[in-house]
Backbone as JSON Lines, residues from 0, in Angstrom:
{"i":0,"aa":"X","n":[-2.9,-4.94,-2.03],"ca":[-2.65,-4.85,-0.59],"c":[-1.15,-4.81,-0.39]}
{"i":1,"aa":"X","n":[-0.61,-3.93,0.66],"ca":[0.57,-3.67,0.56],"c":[1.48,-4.89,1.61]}
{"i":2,"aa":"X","n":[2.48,-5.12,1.64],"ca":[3.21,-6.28,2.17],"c":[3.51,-6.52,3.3]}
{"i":3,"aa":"X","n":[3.15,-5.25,4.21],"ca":[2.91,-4.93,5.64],"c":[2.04,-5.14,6.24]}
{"i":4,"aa":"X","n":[1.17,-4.99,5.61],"ca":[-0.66,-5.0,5.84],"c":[-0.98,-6.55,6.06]}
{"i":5,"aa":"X","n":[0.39,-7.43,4.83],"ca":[-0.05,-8.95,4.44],"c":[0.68,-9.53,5.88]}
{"i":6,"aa":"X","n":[1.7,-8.91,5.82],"ca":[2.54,-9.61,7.4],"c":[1.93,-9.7,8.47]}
{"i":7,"aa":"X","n":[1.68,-8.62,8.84],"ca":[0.56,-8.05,10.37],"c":[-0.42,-9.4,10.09]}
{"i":8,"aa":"X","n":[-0.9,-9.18,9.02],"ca":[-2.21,-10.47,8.98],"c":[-1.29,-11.92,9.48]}
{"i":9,"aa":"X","n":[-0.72,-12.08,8.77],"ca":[-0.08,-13.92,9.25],"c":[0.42,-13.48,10.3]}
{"i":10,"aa":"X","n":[1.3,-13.26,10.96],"ca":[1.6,-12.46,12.34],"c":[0.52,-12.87,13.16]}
{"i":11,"aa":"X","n":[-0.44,-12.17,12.98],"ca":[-1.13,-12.28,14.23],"c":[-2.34,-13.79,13.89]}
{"i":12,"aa":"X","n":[-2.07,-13.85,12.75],"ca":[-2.67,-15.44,12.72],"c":[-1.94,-16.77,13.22]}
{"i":13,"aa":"X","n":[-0.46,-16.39,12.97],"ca":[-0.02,-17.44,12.93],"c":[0.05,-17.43,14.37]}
{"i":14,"aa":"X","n":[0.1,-16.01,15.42],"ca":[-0.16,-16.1,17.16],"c":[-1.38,-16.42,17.65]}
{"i":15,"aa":"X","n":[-2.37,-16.38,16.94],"ca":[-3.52,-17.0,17.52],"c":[-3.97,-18.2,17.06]}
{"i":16,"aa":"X","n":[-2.98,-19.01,16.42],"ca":[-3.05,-20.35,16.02],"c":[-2.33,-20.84,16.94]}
{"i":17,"aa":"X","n":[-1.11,-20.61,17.76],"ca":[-0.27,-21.05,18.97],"c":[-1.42,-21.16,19.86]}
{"i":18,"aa":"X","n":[-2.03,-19.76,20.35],"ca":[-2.43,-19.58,21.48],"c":[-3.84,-20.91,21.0]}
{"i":19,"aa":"X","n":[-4.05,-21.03,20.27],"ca":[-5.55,-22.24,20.17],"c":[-4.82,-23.31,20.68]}
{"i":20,"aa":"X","n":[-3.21,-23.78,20.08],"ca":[-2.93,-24.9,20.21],"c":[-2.74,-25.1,21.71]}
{"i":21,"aa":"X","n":[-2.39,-23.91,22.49],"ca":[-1.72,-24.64,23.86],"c":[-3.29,-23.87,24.63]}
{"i":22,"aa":"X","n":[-4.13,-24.25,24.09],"ca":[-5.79,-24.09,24.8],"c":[-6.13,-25.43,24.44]}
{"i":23,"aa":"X","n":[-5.59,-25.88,23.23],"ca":[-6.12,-27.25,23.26],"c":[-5.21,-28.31,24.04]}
{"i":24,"aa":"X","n":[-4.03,-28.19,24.38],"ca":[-3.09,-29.15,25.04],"c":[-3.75,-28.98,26.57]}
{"i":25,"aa":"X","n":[-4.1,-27.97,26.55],"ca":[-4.42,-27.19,28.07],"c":[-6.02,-28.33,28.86]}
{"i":26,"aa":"X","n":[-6.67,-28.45,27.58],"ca":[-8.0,-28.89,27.91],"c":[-7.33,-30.6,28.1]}
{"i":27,"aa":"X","n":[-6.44,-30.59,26.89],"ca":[-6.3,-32.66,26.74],"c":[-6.2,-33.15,28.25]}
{"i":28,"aa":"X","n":[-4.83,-31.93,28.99],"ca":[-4.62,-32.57,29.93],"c":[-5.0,-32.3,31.18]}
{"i":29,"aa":"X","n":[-6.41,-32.03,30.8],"ca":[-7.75,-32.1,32.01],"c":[-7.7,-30.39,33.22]}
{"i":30,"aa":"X","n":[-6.81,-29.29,32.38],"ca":[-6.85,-28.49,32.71],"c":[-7.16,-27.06,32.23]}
{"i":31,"aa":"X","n":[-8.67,-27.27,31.8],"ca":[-9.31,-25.8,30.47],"c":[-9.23,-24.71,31.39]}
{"i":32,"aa":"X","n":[-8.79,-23.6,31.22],"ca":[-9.24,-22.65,31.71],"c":[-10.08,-21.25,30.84]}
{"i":33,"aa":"X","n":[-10.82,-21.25,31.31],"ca":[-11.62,-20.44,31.49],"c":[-11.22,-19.41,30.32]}
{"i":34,"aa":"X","n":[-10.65,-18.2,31.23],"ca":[-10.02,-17.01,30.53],"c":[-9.55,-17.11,29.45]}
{"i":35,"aa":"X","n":[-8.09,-18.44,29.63],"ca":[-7.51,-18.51,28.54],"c":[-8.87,-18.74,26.88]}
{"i":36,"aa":"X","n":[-10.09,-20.0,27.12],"ca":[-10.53,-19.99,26.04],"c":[-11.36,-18.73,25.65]}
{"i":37,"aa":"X","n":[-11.76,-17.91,26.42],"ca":[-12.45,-16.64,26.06],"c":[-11.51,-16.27,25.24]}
{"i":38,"aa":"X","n":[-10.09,-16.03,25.9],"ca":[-8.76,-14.42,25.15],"c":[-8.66,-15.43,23.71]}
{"i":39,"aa":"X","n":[-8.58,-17.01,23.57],"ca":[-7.88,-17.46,22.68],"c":[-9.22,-17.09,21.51]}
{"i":40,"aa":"X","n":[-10.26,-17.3,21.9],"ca":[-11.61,-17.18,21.39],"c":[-11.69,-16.05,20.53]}
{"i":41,"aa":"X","n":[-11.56,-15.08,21.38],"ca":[-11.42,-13.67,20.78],"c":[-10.47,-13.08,19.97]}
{"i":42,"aa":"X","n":[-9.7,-13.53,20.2],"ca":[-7.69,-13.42,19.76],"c":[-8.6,-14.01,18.09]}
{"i":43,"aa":"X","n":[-8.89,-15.43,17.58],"ca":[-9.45,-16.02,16.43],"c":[-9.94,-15.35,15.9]}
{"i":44,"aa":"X","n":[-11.33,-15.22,16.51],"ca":[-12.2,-14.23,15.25],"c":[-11.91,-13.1,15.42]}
{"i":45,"aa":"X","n":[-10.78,-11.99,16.1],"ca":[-10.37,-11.21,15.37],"c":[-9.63,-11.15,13.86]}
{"i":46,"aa":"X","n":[-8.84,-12.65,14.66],"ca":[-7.84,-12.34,13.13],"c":[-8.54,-12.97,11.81]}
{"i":47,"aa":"X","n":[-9.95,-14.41,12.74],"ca":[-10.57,-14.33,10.97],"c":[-11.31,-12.86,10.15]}
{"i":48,"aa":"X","n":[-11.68,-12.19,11.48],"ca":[-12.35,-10.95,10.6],"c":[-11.15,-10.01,9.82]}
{"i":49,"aa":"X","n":[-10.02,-10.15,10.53],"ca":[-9.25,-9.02,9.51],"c":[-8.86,-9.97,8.22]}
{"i":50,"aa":"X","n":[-8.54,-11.23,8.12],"ca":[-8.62,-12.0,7.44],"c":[-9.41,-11.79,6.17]}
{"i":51,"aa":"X","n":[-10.75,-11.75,6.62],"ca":[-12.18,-11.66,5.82],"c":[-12.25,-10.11,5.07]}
{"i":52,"aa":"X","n":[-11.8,-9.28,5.35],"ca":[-11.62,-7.56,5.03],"c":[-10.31,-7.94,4.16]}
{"i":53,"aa":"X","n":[-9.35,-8.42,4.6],"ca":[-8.24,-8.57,3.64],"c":[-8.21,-9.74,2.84]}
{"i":54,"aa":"X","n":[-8.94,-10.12,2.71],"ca":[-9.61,-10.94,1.35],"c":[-10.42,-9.81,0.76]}
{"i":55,"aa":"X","n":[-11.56,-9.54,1.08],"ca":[-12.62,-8.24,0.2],"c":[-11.68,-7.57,-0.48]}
{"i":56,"aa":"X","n":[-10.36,-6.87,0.2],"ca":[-9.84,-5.49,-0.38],"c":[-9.05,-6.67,-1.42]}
{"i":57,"aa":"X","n":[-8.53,-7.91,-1.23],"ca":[-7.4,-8.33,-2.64],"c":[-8.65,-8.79,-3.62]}
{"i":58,"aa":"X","n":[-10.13,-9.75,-3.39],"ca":[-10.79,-9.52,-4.36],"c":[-11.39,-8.04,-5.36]}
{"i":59,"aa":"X","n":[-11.28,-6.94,-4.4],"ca":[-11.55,-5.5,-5.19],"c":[-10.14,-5.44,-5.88]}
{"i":60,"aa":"X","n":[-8.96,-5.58,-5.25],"ca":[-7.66,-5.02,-5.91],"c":[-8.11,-6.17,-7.28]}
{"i":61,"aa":"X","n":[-8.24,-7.22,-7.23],"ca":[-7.88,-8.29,-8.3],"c":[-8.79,-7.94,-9.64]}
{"i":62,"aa":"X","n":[-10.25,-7.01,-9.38],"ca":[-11.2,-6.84,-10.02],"c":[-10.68,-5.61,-10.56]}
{"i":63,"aa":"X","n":[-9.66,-4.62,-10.14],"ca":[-9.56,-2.94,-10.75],"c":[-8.58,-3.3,-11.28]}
{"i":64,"aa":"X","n":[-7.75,-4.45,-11.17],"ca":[-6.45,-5.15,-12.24],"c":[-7.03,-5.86,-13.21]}
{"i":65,"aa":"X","n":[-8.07,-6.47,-13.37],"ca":[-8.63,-7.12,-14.34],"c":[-9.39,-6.15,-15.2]}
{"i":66,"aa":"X","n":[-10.25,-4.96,-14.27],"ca":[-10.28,-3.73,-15.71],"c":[-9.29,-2.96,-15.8]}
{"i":67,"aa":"X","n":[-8.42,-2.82,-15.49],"ca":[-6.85,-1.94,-15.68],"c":[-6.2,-2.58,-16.98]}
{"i":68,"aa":"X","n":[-6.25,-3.85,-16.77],"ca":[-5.8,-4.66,-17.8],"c":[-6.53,-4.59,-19.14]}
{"i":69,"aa":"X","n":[-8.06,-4.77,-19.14],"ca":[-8.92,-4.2,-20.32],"c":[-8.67,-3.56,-20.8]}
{"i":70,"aa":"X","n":[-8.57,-2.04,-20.01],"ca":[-8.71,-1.34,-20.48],"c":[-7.37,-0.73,-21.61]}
{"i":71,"aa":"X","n":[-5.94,-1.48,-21.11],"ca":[-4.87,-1.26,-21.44],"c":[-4.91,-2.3,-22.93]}
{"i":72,"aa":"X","n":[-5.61,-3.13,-22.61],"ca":[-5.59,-4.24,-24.45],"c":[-6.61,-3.36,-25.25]}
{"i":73,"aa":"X","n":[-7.03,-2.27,-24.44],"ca":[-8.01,-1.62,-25.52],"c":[-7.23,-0.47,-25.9]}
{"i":74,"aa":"X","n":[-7.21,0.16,-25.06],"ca":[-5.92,1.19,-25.76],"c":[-4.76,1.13,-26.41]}
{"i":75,"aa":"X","n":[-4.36,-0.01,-26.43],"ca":[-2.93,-0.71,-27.57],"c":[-3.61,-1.09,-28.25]}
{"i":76,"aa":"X","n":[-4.84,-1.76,-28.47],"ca":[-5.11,-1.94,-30.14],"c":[-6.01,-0.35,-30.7]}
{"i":77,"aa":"X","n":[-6.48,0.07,-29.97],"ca":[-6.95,1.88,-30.54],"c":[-5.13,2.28,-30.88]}
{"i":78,"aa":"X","n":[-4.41,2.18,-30.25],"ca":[-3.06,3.39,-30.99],"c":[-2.48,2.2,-32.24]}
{"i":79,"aa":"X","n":[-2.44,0.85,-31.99],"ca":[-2.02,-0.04,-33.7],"c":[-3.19,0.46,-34.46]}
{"i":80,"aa":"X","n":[-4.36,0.56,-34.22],"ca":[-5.39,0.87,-35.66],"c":[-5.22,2.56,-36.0]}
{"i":81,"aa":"X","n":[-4.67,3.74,-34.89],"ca":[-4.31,4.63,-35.08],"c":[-3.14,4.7,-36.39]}
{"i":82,"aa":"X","n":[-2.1,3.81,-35.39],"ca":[-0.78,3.44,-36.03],"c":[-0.99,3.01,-37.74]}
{"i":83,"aa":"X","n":[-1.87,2.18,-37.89],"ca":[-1.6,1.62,-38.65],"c":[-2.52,2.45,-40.27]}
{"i":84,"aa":"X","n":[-3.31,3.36,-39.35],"ca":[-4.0,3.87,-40.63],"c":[-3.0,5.78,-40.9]}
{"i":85,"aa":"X","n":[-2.35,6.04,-39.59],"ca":[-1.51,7.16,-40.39],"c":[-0.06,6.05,-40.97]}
{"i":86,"aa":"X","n":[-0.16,5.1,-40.73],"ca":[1.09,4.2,-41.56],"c":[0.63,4.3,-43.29]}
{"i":87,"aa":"X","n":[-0.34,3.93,-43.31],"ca":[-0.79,4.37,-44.79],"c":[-1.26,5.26,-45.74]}
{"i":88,"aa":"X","n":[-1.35,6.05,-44.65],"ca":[-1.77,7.46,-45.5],"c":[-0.2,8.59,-46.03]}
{"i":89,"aa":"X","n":[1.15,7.76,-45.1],"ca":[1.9,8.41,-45.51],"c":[2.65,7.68,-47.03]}
């Protein structure tokens, strides 16, 4: 996932973690409104759902690096057993 993609995410998490907090100061001091907990409501599980998608895509990225990586300890020991059998035939 690219480092823009990661910002935008805390960005807008770390603004809809404000907006919860002053919904909750809002209620302490006996004044909830309405609207505000709908927008703050909605504002959340947007950003847990992009959250939840940008987790999926770094567990897929983490899984095509873990066979990228295989596949690369397999192909360095195929070119040493390459290596090592025209090493002796010369």
């Amino acid at each position: 996932m690219n480092q823009s993609l990661t910002q935008v995410l805390m960005t807008r998490t770390a603004a809809a973690e404000k907006r919860l907090m002053a919904l909750t100061e809002q209620h302490e001091r006996g004044k909830p409104d309405s609207k505000l907990s709908k927008s703050a409501l909605r504002e959340l599980t947007e950003a847990l759902e992009e959250l939840r998608v940008a987790t999926e895509h770094l567990e897929l990225a983490a899984d095509d690096l873990a066979a990228a990586r295989r596949d690369a300890a397999i192909n360095a020991e195929n070119y040493r057993e390459l290596f090592d059998v025209l090493r002796c035939r010369a």
